[in-house]
N, C-alpha and C positions, 0 to 999 in steps of 0.2 A: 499351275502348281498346286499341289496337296498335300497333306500329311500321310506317309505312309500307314496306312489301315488296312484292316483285313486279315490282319497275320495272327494266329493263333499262340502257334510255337514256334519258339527261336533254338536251334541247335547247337553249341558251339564247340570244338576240339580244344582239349589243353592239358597240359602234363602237369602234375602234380608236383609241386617245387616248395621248397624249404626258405623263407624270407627271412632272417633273422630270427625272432622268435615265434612266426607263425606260419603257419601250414595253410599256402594257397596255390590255388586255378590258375595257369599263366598260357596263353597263346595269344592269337589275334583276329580278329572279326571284324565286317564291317561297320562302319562306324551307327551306321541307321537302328540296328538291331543292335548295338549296345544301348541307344537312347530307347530303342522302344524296353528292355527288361529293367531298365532302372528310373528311378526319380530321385529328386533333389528334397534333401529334408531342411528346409531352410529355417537359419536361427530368426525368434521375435520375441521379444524380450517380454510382450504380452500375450500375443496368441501361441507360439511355440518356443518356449522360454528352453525346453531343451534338444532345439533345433542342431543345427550341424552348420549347414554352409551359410556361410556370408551374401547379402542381397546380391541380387544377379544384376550386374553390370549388361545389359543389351548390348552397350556397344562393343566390350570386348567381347562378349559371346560373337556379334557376328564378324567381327575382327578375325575372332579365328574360324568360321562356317568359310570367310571369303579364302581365308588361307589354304584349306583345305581344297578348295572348290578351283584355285590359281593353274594355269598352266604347267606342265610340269618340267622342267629344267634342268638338261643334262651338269649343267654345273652348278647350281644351289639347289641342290636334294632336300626336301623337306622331311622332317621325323617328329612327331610328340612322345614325350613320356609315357607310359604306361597308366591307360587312367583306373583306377582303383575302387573297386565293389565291392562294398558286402551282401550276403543274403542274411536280412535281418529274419523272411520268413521262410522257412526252409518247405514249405506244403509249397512254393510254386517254384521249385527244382528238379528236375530228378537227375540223377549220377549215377552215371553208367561206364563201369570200368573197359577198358579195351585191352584186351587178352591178346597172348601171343606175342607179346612183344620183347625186344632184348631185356636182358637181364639188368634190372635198375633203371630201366625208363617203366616211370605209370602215369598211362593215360587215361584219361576220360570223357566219356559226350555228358556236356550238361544240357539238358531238355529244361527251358523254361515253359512253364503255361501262360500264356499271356490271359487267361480268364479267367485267374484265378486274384491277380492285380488289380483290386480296385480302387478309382481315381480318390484322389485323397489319402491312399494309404500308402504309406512307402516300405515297400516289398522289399525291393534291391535298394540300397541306400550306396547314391555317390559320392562316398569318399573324397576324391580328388578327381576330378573332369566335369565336371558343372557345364562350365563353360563352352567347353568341347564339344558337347555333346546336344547341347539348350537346342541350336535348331536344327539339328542331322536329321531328323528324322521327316524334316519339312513341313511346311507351312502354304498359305496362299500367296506367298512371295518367294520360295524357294523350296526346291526339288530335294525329296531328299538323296543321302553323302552315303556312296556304299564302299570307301578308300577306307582299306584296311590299317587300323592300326591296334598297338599291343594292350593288354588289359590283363590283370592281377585280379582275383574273386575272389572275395574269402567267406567263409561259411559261418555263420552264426556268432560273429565277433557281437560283443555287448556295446553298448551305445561309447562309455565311458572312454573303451577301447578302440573306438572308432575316434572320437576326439582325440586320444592321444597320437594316433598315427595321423592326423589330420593336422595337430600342432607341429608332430613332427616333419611333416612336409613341408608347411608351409614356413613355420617360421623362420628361415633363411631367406625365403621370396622375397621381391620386391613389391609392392603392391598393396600389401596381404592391409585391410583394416584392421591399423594397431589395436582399436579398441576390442575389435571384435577378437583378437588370439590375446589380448593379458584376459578378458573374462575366462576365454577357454581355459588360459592357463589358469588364473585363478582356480577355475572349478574343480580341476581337477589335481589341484594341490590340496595336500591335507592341511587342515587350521593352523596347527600347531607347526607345519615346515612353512606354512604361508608367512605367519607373524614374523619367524627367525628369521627367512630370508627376503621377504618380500611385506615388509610391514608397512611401507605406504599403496603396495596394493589392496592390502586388506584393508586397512581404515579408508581408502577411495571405494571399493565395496559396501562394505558398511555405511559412510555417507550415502550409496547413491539407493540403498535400499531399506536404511532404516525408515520408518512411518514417523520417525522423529526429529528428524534429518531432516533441516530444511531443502539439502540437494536431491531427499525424494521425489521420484516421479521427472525429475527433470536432467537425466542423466542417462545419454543415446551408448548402451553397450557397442554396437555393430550390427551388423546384421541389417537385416528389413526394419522399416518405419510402419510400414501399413498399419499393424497390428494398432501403435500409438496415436495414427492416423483417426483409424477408426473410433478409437475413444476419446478424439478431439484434446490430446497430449502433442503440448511441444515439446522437447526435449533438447535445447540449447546446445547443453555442452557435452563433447564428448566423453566419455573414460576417461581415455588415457592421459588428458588434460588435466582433469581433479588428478589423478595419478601422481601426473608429474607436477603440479602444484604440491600434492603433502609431500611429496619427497623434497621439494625445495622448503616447505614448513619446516619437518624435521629437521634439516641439515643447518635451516639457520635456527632453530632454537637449540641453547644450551638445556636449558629447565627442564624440561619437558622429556628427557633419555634417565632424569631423577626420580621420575614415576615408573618402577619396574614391572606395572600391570598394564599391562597393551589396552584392556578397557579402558581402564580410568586414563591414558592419553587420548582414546576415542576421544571421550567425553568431552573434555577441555577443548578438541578441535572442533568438535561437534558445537560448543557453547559460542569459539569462537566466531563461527559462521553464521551462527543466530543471531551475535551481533550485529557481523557485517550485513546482514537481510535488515535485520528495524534501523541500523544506522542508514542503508542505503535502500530504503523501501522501494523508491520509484525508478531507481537504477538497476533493482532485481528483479521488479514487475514489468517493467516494458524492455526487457531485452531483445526487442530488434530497434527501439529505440537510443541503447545504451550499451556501450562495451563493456559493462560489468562482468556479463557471462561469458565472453570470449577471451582467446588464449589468454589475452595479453593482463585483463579484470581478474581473472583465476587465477597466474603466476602472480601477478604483483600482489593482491591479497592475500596471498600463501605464503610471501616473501616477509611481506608488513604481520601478518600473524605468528612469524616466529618471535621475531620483538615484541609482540607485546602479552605474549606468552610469557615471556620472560620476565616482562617486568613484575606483571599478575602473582604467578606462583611463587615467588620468594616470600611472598605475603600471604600466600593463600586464601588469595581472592581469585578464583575464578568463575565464578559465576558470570550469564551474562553479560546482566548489569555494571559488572567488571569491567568485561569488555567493550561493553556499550561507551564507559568513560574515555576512553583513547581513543575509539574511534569516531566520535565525534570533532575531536580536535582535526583529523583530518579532512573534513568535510568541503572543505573549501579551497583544500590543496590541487585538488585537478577536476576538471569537465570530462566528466564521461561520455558525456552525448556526442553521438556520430558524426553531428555537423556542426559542432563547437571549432572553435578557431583562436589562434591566440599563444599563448606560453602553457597557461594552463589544459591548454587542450591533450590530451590521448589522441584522438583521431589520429591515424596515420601511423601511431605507432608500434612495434612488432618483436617478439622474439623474448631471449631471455636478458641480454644487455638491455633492453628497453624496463622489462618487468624489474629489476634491483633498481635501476635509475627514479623508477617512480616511487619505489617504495621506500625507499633511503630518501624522498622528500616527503613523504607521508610523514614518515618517520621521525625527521627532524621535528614535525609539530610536536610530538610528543611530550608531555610534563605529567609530573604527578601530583596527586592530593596537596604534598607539601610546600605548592608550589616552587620546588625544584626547578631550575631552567631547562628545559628542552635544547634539544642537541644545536639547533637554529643559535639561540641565544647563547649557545656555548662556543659556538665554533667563531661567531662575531669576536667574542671575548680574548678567543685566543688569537683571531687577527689582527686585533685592537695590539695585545701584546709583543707582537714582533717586532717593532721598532722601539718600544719603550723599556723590555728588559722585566717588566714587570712579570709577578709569581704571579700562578693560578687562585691565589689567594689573594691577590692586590697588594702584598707588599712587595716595596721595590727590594731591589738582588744588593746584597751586602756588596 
């Protein structure tokens, strides 16, 4: 077995076809000589931060190499979608129209140069068939795949607009890494429609890339690891996770939709988080020793930061050290550590019914400066009163 080499130029036939809003290449080829004219621009949030596809999965790549490669079956016919290219660099095309033909059919041969692609540069960029295509073209373990199948080209689409048909495919997929399509989607929404409709994606952005932001640096968009690999970066938790943590922040803080400057709520959620790092230092330092940073640490913290959001801003205290005061009080309310056991333990636990349950006992610790009773001491209070009749004030009922 080998990788097919040798080939110079690939030729291929295709009629010129109207897609929606853009003007592409459509026939079919074999599948080997689709891999050999294109490459994969893969997203890394350090070495190619405005990459395209999602880390490549080996096993469904060869998932589908075996599929292709399968028996062929008078009654389960096999088809793939049309996998989709751009020519980023139009010097290694040439387009050649085909004349004579009926009225309103236009064809053309597209001549690739294969020596004009060099390694590391992505010439043809795949859109949508990554996978498809990863080992067609063969390897020392496999021959390459010359089964025809359909493909779409388009000419000189800008990066931008490459992501957007990209999101557009994909987001319906099953599959697809959620973190890796809300960044795409992020990017390619403007600030100002981000904020309006999608305002805990952008303060999850902000988090994970402000230098001030304690969730810097430790926040895995999608994509390939290598890149973070390399510069000896863990990167814990995902996206979409802080994501859907502030959207749970938000929705249980009142206070905090009273500040009409998307900034200045950054801010306060940004302050909050600096809390929960010095209140829970060694819970946010050894995170594979501790479930701080997994789903379950992120939703319940985003849960307990809407309450005490709340309780801060009416006073306009929110500074840290604000926050630092209440969250102390929870300190001692649960074991984070992985191999904790007991009542107080997380271990084991999951979801979002889990994340309100732990925070609504955080929660109750809670008290303020005035020493005011915490919810703990209030809820006694009023169980104390159910059989006595007594008012929330202590006097008995007329």
């Amino acid at each position: 077995m080998a990788k097919l080499e040798g080939i110079t130029e690939i030729e291929l036939l295709a009629f010129k076809s109207k897609n929606l809003d853009t003007i592409c290449f459509r026939g079919s080829a074999p599948l080997a000589h689709l891999a050999l004219i294109s490459q994969s621009d893969t997203f890394d949030q350090v070495s190619n931060p405005k990459g395209l596809q999602r880390d490549l999965s080996p096993k469904h790549a060869s998932d589908a190499y075996d599929y292709t490669k399968q028996s062929v079956s008078k009654d389960f016919p096999r088809a793939y979608p049309e996998v989709v290219l751009n020519v980023r660099d139009t010097k290694v095309v040439e387009i050649e129209e085909i004349e004579d033909l009926p009225e309103g059919i236009q064809a053309v041969r597209l001549r690739f140069n294969l020596t004009l692609m060099r390694d590391g540069k992505v010439s043809v960029s795949r859109v949508d068939g990554n996978h498809r295509l990863f080992f067609v073209a063969g390897d020392t373990k496999r021959e390459p795949l010359f089964s025809q199948i359909p493909f779409q080209i388009h000419i000189g689409l800008k990066r931008d607009q490459e992501s957007s048909i990209f999101v557009d495919i994909n987001s319906n997929q099953k599959g697809l890494n959620t973190s890796h399509l809300a960044m795409l989607q992020s990017r390619l929404t403007e600030e100002e429609l981000e904020i309006r409709d999608h305002l805990d994606r952008w303060i999850a952005k902000k988090l994970s890339e402000d230098p001030h932001s304690p969730w810097y640096a430790l926040i895995h968009h999608g994509g390939s690891k290598e890149g973070s690999r390399a510069q000896g970066l863990a990167r814990p938790v995902n996206f979409v996770s802080l994501k859907n943590g502030t959207a749970k922040m938000l929705s249980k803080s009142q206070y905090i939709h009273d500040l009409t400057d998307p900034t200045a709520q950054y801010v306060v959620i940004r302050n909050y988080w600096h809390a929960v790092k010095k209140v829970y230092t060694q819970e946010w330092a050894f995170h594979k020793r501790y479930l701080l940073l997994k789903n379950i640490g992120v939703w319940s913290f985003s849960i307990l930061g809407g309450t005490i959001i709340d309780r801060c801003l009416p006073k306009g205290k929110v500074a840290i050290e604000d926050m630092v005061f209440y969250l102390n009080q929870t300190r001692g309310a649960f074991s984070w550590d992985r191999e904790a056991t007991g009542e107080d333990s997380v271990a084991g636990m999951s979801g979002n019914r889990a994340a309100m349950i732990i925070a609504g006992q955080m929660a109750e610790e809670l008290t303020d400066e005035s020493g005011t009773s915490g919810l703990k001491t209030l809820q006694q209070h009023l169980r104390d009163q159910l059989d006595s009749g007594e008012q929330i004030d202590g006097n008995p009922d007329d």
